[in-house]
C-alpha positions as CSV (number, residue, x, y, z in Angstrom):
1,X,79.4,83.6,93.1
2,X,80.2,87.2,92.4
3,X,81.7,87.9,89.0
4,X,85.5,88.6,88.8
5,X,84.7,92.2,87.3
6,X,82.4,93.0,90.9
7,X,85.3,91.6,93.2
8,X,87.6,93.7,94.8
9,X,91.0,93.2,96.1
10,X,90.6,91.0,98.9
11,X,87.7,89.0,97.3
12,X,89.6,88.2,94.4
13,X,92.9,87.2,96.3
14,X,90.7,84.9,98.3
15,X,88.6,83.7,95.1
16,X,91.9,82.7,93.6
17,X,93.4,81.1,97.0
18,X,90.8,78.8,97.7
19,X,90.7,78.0,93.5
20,X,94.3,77.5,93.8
21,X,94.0,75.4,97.1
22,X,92.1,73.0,95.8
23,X,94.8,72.2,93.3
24,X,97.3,72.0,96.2
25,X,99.2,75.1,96.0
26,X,99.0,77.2,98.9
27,X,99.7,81.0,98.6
28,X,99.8,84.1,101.3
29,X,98.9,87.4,100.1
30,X,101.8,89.9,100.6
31,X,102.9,93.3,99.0
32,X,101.3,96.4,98.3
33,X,97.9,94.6,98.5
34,X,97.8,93.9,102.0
35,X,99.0,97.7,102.7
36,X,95.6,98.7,100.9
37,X,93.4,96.4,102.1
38,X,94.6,97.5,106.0
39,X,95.0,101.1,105.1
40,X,91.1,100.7,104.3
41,X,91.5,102.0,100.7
42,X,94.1,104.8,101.9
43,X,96.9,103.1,99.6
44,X,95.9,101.8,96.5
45,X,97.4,98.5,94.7
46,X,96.6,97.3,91.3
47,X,98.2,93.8,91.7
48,X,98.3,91.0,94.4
49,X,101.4,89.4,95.1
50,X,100.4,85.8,96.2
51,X,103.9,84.3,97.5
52,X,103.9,80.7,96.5
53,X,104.3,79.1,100.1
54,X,106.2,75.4,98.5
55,X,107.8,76.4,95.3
56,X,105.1,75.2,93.3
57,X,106.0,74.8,89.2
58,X,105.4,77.8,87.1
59,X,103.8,75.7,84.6
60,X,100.9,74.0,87.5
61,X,100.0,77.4,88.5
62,X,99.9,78.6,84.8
63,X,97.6,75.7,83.9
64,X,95.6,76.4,87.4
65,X,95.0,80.0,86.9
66,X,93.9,79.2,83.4
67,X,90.9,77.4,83.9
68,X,89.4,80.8,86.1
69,X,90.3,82.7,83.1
70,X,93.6,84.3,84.0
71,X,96.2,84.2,81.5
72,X,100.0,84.7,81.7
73,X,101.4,88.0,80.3
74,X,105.3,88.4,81.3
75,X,105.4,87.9,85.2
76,X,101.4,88.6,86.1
77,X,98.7,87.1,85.3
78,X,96.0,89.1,84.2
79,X,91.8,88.3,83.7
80,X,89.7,90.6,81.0
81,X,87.3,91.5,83.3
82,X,89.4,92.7,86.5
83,X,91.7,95.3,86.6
84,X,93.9,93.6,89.6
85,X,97.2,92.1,88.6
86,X,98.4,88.7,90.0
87,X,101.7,88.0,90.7
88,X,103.2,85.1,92.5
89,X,106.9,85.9,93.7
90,X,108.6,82.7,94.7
91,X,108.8,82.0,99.0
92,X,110.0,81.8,101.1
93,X,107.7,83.9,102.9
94,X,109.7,86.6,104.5
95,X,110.0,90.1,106.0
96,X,113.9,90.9,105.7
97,X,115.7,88.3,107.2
98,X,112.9,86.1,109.1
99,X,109.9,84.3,107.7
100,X,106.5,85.6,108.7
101,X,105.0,84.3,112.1
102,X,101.7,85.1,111.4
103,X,99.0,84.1,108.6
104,X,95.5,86.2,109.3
105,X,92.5,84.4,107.5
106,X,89.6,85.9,106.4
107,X,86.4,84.8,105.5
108,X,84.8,86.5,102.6
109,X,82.3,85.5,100.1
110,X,84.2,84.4,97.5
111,X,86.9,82.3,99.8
112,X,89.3,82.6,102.4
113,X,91.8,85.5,102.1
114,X,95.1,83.8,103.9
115,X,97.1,87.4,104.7
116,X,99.9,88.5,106.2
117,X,99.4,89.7,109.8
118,X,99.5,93.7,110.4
119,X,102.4,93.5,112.0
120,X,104.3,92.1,109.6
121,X,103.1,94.3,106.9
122,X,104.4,96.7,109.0
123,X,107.7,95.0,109.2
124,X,107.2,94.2,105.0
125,X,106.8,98.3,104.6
126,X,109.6,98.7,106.7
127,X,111.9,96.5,105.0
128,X,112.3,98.4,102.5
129,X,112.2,101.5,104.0
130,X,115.2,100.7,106.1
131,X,117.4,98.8,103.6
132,X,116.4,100.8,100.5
133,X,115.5,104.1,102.3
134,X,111.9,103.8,100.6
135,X,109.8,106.6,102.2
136,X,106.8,106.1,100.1
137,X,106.8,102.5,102.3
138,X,107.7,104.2,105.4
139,X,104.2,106.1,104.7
140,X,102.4,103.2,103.8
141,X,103.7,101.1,107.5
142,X,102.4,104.2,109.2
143,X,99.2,103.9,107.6
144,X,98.8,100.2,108.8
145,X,100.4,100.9,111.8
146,X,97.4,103.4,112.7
147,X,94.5,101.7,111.3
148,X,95.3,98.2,113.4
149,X,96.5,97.3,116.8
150,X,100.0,96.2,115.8
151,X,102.7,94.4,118.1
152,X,105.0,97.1,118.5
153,X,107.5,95.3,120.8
154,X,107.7,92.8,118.0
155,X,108.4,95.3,115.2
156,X,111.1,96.8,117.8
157,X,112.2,92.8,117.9
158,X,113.1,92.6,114.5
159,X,114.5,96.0,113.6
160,X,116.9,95.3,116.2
161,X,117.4,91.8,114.3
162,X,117.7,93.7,111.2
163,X,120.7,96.2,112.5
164,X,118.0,99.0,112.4
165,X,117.6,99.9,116.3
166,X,118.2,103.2,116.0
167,X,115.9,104.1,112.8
168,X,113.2,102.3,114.6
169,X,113.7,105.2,117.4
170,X,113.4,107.6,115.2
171,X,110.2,106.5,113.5
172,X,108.3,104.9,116.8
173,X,106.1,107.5,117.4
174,X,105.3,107.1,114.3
175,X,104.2,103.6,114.1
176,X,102.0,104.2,117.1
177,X,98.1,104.8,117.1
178,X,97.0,108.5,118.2
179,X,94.5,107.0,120.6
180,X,97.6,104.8,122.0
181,X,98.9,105.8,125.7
182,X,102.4,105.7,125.7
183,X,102.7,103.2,128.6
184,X,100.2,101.2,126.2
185,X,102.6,100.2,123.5
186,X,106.1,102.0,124.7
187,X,108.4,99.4,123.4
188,X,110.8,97.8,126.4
189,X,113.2,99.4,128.4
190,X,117.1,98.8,126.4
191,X,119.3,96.5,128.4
């Protein structure tokens, strides 16, 4: 196995998934991590939120993330050999007001990465860039949005859900890839 210090983002989120797995606690990758690792590097994240899936005691992960050589300081967890923060916000797993549909999972060397889907780290970004009027996370949906093929009538779906209809309008274009037709992903006609 590769050394924590060699892993990078995604390797280490899945070393520690499947670590943590085998203990019973399942966790999802969420946050600024997943905007980096489908940005391709564009964004860059120092810590991993991994969303605790069933409300697992602090204490069980504590004593799980221990014996891999992460220790507790505040609300991360941090290992002396990587420079990657963990964090593990309590569930449910959600984007606003709905819980995510879609779990990608990836096979790396070092364990399967269990990730949100691009979409809805699209719909994460966007989150906070419609209730908080977070640019900087406007930015980073775009980047996702344009590195992956992303369910655009979806992300329509739920901004609509969320009350946000008409700054979805004015960000669509956006959200869509430059080698995209419009008929290709032009969200449905309103009703």
């Amino acid at each position: 196995m590769k050394p924590v210090r060699q892993m990078t983002q995604a390797e280490l989120a899945a070393f520690v998934q499947s670590h943590l797995r085998k203990k019973g606690i399942q966790v999802v990758l969420s946050g600024g991590a997943t905007v980096a690792i489908y940005s391709h590097g564009k964004y860059v994240s120092n810590d991993l939120d991994l969303v605790d899936v069933y409300s697992i005691k602090r204490k069980i992960i504590r004593d799980s993330m221990e014996i891999i050589g992460f220790l507790e300081e505040g609300r991360y967890f941090k290992h002396r050999d990587s420079k990657f923060l963990i964090e593990f916000p309590p569930g449910p797993l959600t984007v606003g007001l709905e819980p995510i549909k879609e779990i990608d999972e990836i096979k790396l060397s070092t364990g399967i990465l269990r990730i949100i889907s691009p979409t809805d780290c699209v719909k994460d970004r966007l989150a906070a860039y419609y209730h908080w009027g977070d640019n900087q996370c406007l930015a980073q949906a775009v980047m996702v949005a344009q590195a992956h093929d992303i369910k655009l009538e979806e992300i329509q779906r739920w901004s609509v859900a969320e009350g946000k209809r008409a700054e979805f309008e004015n960000i669509i274009d956006k959200l869509k890839r430059k080698s995209d037709t419009k008929s290709r992903h032009s969200p449905p006609a309103r009703r």
